[in-house]
PLY file of the C-alpha trace (Angstrom):
ply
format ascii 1.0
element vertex 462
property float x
property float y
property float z
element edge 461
property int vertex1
property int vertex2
end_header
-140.59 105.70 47.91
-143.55 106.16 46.38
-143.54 110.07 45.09
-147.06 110.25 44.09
-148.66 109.59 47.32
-145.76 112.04 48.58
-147.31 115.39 46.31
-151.36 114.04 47.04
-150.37 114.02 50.99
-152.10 117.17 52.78
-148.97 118.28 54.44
-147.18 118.62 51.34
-149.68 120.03 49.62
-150.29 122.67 52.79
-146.50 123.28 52.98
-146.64 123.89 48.88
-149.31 126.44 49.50
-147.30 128.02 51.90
-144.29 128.00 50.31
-145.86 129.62 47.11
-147.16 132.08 49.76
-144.21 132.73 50.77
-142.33 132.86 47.56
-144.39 135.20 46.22
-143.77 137.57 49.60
-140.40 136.96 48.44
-140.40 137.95 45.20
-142.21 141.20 45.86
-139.62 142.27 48.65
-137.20 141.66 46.33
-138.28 143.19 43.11
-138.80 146.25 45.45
-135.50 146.03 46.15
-134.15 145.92 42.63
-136.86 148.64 42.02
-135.40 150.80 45.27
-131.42 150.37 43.55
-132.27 151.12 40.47
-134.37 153.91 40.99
-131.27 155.48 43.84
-128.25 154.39 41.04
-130.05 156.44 38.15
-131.30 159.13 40.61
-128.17 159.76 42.02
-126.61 159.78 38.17
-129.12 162.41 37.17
-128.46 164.22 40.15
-124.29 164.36 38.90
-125.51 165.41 34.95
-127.64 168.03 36.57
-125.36 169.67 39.19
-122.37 169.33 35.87
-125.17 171.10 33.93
-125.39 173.93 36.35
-121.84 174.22 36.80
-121.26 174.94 33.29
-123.65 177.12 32.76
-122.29 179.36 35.48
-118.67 179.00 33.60
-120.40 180.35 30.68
-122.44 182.98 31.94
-118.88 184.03 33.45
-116.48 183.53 30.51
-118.50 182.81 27.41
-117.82 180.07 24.98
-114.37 179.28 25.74
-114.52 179.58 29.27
-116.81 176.73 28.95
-114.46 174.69 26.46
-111.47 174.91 28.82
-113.48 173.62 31.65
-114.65 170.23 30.01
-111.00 169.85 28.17
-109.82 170.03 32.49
-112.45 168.14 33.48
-111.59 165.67 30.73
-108.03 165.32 32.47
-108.91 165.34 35.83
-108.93 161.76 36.59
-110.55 162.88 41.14
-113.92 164.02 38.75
-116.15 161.52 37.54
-116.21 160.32 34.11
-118.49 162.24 32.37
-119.31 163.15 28.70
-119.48 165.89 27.23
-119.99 167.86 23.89
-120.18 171.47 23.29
-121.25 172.24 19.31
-122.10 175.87 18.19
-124.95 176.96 16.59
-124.27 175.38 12.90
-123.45 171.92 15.35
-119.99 171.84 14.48
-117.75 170.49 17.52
-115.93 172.97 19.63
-114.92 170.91 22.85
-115.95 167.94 24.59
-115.27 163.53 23.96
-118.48 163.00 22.12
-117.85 162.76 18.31
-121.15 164.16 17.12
-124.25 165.11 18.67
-126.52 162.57 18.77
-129.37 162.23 16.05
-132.08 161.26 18.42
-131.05 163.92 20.77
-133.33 167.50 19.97
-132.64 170.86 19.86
-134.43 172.23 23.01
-132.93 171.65 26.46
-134.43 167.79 27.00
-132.90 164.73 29.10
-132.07 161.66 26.90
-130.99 157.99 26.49
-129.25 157.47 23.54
-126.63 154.89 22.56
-123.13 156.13 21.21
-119.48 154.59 20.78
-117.27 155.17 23.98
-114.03 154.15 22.32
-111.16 155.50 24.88
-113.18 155.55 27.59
-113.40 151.80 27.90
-111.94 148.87 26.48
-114.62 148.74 23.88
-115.84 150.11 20.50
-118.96 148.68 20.72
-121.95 151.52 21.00
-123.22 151.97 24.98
-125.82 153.25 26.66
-125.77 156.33 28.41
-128.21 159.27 29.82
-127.53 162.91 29.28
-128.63 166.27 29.83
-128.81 169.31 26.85
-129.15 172.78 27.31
-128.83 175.95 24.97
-126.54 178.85 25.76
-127.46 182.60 25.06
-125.32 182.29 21.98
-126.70 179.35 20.08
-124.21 176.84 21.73
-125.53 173.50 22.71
-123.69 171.40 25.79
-124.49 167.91 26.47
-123.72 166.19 29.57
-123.89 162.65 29.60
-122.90 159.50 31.64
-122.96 155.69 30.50
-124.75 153.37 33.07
-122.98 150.05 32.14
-121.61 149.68 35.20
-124.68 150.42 37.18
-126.76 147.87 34.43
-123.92 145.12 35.22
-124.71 146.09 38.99
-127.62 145.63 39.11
-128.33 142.52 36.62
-125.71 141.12 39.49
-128.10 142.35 41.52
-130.90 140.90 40.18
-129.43 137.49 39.34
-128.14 137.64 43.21
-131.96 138.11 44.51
-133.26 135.29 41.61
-131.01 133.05 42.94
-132.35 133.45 47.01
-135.56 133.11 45.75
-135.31 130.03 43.97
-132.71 128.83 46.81
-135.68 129.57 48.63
-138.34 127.82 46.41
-135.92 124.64 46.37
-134.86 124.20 50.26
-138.28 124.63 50.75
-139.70 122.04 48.93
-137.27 119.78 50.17
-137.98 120.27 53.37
-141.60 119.82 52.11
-141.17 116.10 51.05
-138.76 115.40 54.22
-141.45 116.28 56.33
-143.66 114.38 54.55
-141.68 111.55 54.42
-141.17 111.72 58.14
-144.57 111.86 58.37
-145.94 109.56 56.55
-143.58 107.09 57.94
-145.20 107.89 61.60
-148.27 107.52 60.26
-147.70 104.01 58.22
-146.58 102.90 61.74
-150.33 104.17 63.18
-151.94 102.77 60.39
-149.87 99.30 60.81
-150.54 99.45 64.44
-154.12 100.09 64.29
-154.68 97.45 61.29
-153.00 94.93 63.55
-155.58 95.77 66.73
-158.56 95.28 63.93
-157.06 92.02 63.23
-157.52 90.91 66.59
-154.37 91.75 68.61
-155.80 93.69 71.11
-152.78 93.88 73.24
-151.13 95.91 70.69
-150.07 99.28 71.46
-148.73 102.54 68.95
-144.99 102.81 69.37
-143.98 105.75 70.55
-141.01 106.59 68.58
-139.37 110.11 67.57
-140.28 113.50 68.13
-140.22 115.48 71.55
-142.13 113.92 74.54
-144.34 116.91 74.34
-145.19 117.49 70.87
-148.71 117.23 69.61
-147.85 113.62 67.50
-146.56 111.64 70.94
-149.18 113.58 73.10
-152.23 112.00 70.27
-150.27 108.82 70.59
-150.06 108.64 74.35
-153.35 109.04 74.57
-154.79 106.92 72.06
-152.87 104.30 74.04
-154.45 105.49 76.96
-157.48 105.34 75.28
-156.86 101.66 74.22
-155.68 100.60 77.48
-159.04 101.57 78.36
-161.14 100.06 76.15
-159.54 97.00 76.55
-159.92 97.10 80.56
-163.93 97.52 79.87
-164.00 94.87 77.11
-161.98 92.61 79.51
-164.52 92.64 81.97
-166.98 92.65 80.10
-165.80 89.76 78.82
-165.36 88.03 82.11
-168.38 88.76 83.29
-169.84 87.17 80.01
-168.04 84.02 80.36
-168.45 83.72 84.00
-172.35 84.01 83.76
-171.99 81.30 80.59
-169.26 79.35 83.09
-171.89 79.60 85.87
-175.28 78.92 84.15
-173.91 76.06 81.97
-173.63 74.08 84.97
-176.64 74.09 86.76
-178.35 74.02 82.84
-176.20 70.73 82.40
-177.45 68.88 85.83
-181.08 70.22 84.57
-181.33 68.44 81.67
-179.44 65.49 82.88
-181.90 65.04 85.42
-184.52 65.40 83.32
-183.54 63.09 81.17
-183.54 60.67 84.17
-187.28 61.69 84.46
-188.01 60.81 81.21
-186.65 57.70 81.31
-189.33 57.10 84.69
-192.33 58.59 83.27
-195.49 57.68 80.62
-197.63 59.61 78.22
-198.46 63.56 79.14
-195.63 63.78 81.25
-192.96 62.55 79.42
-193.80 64.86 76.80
-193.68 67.83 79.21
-190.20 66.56 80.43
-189.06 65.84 76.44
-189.90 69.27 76.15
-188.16 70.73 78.72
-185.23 68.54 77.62
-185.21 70.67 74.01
-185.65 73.71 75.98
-182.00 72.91 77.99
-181.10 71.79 74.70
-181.17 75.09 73.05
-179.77 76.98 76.20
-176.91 74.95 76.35
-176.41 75.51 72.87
-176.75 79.33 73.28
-174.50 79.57 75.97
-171.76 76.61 73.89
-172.41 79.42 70.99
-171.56 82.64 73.16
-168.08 80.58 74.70
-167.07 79.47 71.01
-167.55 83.02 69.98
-165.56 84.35 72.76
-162.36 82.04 72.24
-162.41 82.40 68.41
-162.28 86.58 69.71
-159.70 86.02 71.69
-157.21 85.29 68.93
-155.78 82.11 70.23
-157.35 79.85 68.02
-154.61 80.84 65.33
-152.34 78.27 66.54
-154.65 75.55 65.39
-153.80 76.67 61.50
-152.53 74.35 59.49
-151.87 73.70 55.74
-155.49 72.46 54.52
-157.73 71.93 51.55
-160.55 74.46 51.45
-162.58 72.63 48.59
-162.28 69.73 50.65
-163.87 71.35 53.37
-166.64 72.86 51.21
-167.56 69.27 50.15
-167.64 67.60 53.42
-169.78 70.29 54.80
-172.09 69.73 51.46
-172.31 65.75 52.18
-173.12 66.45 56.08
-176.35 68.68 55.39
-177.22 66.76 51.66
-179.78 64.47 54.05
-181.29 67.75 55.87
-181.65 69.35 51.97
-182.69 66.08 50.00
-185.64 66.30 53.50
-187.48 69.85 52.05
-186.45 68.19 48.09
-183.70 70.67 47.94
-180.59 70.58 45.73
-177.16 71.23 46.60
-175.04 72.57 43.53
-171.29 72.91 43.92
-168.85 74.34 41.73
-165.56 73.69 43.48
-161.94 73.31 42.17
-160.29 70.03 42.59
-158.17 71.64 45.31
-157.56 74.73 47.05
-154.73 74.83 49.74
-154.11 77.41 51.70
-153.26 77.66 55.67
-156.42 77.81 57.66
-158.33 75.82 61.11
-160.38 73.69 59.28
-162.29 72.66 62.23
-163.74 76.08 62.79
-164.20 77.02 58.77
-166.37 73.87 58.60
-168.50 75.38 61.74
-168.87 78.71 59.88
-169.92 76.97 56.78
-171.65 74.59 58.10
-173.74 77.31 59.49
-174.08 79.40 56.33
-176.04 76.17 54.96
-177.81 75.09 57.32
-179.04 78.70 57.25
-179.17 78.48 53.40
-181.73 74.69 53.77
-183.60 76.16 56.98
-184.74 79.94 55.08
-184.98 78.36 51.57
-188.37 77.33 50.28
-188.97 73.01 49.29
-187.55 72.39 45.99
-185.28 75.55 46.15
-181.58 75.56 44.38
-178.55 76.04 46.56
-175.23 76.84 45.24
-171.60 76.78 46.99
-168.68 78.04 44.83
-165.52 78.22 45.13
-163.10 80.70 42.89
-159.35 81.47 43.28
-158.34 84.68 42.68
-154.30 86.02 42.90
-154.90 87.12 46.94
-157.61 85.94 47.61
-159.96 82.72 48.22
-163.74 83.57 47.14
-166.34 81.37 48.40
-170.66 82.11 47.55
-173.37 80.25 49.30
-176.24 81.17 47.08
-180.02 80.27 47.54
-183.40 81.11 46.33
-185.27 81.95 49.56
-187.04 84.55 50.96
-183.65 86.57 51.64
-182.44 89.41 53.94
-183.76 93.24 53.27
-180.55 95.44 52.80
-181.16 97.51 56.07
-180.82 94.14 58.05
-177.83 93.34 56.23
-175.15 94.51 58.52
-177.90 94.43 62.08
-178.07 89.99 61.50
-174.11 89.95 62.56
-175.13 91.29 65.82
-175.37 88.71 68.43
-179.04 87.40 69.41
-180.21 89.61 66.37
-182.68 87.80 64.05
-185.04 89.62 61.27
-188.12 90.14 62.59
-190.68 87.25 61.53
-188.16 84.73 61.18
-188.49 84.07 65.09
-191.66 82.41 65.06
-190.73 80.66 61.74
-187.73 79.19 62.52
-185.97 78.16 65.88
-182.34 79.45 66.36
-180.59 81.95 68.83
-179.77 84.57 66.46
-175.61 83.47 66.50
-175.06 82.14 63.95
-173.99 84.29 61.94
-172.18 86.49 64.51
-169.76 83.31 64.75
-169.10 82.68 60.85
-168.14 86.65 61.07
-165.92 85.89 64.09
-164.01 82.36 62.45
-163.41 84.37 59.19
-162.50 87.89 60.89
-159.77 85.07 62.95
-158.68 84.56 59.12
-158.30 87.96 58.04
-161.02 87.30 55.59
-164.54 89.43 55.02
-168.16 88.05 55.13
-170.96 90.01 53.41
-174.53 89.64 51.85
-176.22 90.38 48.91
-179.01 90.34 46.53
-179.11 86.79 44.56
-182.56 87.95 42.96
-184.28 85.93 44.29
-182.14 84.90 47.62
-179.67 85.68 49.63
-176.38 85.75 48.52
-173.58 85.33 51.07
-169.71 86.17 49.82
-166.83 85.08 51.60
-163.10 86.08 51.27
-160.41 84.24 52.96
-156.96 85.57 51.55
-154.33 83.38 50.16
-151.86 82.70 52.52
-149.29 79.63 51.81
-149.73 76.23 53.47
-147.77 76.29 56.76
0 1
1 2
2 3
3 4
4 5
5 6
6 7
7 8
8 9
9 10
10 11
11 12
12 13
13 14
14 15
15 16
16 17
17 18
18 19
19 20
20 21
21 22
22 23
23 24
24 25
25 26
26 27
27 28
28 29
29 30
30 31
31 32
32 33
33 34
34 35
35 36
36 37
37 38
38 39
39 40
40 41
41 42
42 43
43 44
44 45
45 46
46 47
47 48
48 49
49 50
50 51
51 52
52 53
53 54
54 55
55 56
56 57
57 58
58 59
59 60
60 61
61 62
62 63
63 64
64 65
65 66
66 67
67 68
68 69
69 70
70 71
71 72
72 73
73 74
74 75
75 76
76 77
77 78
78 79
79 80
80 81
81 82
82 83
83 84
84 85
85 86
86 87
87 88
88 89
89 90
90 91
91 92
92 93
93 94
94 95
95 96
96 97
97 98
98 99
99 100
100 101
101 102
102 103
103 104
104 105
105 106
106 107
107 108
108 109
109 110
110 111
111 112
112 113
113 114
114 115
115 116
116 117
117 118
118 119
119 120
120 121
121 122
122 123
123 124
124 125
125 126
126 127
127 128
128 129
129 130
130 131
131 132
132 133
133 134
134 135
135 136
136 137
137 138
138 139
139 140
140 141
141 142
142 143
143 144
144 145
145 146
146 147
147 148
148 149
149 150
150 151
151 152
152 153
153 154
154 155
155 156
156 157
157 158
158 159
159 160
160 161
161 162
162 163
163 164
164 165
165 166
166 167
167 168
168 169
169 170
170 171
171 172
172 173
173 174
174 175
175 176
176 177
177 178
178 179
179 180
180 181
181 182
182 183
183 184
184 185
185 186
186 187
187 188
188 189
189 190
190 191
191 192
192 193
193 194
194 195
195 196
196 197
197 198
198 199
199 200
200 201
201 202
202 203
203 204
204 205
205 206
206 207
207 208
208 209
209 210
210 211
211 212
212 213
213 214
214 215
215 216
216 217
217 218
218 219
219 220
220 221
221 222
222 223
223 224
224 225
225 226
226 227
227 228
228 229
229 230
230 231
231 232
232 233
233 234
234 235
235 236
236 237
237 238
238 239
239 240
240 241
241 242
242 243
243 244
244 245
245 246
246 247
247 248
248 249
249 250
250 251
251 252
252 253
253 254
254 255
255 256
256 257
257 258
258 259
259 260
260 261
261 262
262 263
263 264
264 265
265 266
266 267
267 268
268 269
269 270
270 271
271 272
272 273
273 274
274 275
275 276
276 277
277 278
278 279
279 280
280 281
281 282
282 283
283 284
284 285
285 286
286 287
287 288
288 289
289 290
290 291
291 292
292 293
293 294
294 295
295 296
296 297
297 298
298 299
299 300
300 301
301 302
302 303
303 304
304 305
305 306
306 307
307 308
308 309
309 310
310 311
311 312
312 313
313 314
314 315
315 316
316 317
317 318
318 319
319 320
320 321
321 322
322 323
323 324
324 325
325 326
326 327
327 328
328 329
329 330
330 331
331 332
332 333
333 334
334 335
335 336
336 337
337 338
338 339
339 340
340 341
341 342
342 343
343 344
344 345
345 346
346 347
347 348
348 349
349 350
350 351
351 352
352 353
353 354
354 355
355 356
356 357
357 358
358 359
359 360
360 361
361 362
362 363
363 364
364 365
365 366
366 367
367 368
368 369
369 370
370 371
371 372
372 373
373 374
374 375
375 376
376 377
377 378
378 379
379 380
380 381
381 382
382 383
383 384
384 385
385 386
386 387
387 388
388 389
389 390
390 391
391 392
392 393
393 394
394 395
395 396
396 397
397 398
398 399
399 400
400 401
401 402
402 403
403 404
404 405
405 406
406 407
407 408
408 409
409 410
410 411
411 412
412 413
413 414
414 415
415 416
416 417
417 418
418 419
419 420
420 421
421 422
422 423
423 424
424 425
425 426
426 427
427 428
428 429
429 430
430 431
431 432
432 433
433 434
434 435
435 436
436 437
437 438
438 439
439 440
440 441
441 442
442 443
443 444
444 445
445 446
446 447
447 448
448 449
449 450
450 451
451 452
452 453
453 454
454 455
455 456
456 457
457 458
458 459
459 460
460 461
């Protein structure tokens, strides 16, 4: 599982940014929600202080001081009330009534609402000081009452509370990420399949169709694949007869182009001087047809794919020099020199019957385009996947924008047709026989020259 190609993946990285989206939604609901409790718990405990407040008040206004002692000692008892506090001092602040101690130092003189921390011991199983809120007011007489309440219960409420709502949201944050990288993963594995699929038609097997394989018949991922099939069943219906009707004109022509030139050269044989020039001529003329139309068929089977079942284990370096001793009469002709630079051997599993065509054609284009006395190089290098042959010369070359355009069947760069004779396939079937490989052909700048590069890939001898 590779994880980094998981988090750069656009679906995980869109499901991330929804899911932080999201979270933060998430968060704000809920920290209104802690915000709502919190603000209803203490509102509703004010709202008890106050009412008490009132109460005694009244109970004082009735009965004076005491009547407002004797109601806090009773309310003290009365386990039905809530638990308050309370404290009634006179005016010096000495205690008259109440289960506060003291009154509180941070706590004024005026009639004020306060948070101050004092020791509850009694009232719970603790000494320690707590937190409360109260409420102080004044009497006519120079009495002061507090009414208080401690909010530990409501603070342990809500920190349940709020560890409760932390706890969704990151339940949330975590299921959601998961589900992030599952759907990625289930994905990505669809895709690999495409990719697989698709690499495999590239390679030549055109017959190869995208598996349809998970998901709902009707979901956008099988309808894309359905139709790309479609769309390749297609294709391949055009290509097929175009195809045909290729070979069948080839088929067809060949023929008739064959009895031409054999009677021609049954002519020839029968006439003198001017015209059995005319007829040798005509004879070269067939020539090159039939070689056009040889070309075209060659190409077309090497398409096709079959031609794999001639690989066999082989010596590429051996190859390179045969090809080099075949065309080292043609070069030695225009005073050329062919340099290699070859490995003793180089095995590998490949048709060496159609790898010497392609680079036998690579140079013979190399002696034809190069200038007399020019310098042509074949190399071979190994590499750890690869095989990396160069056929390098000094000629007149290939301008970059006519680079990719001389692959093209019956494409030649303009001037070169009066120049040289050829059918402009050549190179369209030393792409085809290393495409059949799995390898890459490509040109470049040898300053001066043309530089061709070829990569076969290492596969073991079969």
């Amino acid at each position: 599982m590779n994880l980094s190609r998981i988090f750069r993946a656009n679906l995980f990285l869109y499901t991330l940014s929804y899911l932080i989206g999201v979270s933060v939604a998430v968060f704000v609901v809920l920290a209104l929600i802690y915000a709502s409790l919190t603000y209803r718990f203490f509102g509703e405990m004010n709202a008890l202080i106050g009412a008490e407040t009132r109460m005694l008040n009244e109970r004082y206004a009735a009965g004076g001081e005491a009547a407002v002692s004797e109601e806090i000692a009773r309310r003290i008892q009365e386990p039905r009330l809530p638990r308050l506090f309370y404290l009634l001092v006179d005016a010096q602040g000495r205690k008259i009534g109440g289960n506060l101690a003291h009154w509180p130092e941070r706590l004024g003189q005026r009639e004020e609402w306060a948070g101050v921390r004092h020791s509850l011991r009694g009232w719970i199983d603790s000494a320690e000081d707590v937190d409360f809120v109260g409420s102080s007011t004044q009497f006519a007489g120079g009495e002061r009452l507090l009414v208080a309440r401690h909010y530990q219960d409501i603070s342990e409420y809500l920190r349940l509370t709020l560890t409760v709502l932390t706890q969704t949201m990151l339940t949330t944050i975590v299921l959601g990420s998961v589900g992030a990288v599952v759907q990625v993963l289930i994905t990505e594995r669809r895709l690999r399949q495409v990719n697989r699929s698709i690499t495999d038609i590239l390679g030549g097997e055109l017959s190869r169709r995208i598996p349809v394989t998970g998901g709902h018949p009707d979901d956008d991922y099988t309808r894309l694949i359905v139709n790309f099939n479609h769309m390749l069943d297609r294709i391949a219906q055009l290509m097929e007869g175009l195809k045909q009707l290729s070979d069948n004109i080839a088929h067809d022509l060949r023929t008739p182009l064959t009895r031409l030139r054999n009677n021609l050269a049954s002519l020839e044989l029968d006439e003198r001087g001017e015209t059995r020039e005319q007829v040798a001529g005509l004879i070269e003329e067939s020539d090159a047809l039939l070689a056009t139309f040889n070309a075209l068929l060659r190409i077309a089977q090497i398409e096709s794919g079959n031609k794999r079942l001639a690989f066999a284990a082989t010596d590429l370096a051996t190859i390179l020099r045969d090809v080099c001793e075949f065309y080292e009469p043609l070069a030695a002709d225009k005073d050329q020199q062919v340099r290699l630079d070859l490995p003793a051997v180089c095995a590998g599993s490949f048709d060496r019957d159609l790898l010497f065509q392609a680079f036998a054609n690579l140079l013979d284009n190399a002696i034809k385009y190069a200038p007399p006395g020019a310098h042509i190089d074949v190399r071979l290098t190994e590499e750890a996947q690869q095989h990396c042959v160069a056929v390098c010369d000094d000629g007149p070359g290939i301008p970059q924008a006519e680079r990719e355009k001389v692959f093209q069947r019956f494409y030649r760069v303009e001037g070169s047709r009066s120049l040289h004779p050829g059918n402009g396939l050549g190179l369209s079937l030393v792409q085809a026989v290393i495409n059949l490989h799995g390898g890459s052909v490509t040109l470049g700048d040898n300053s001066p020259g043309l530089r061709v590069s070829v990569i076969l890939p290492r596969l073991p001898a079969a």
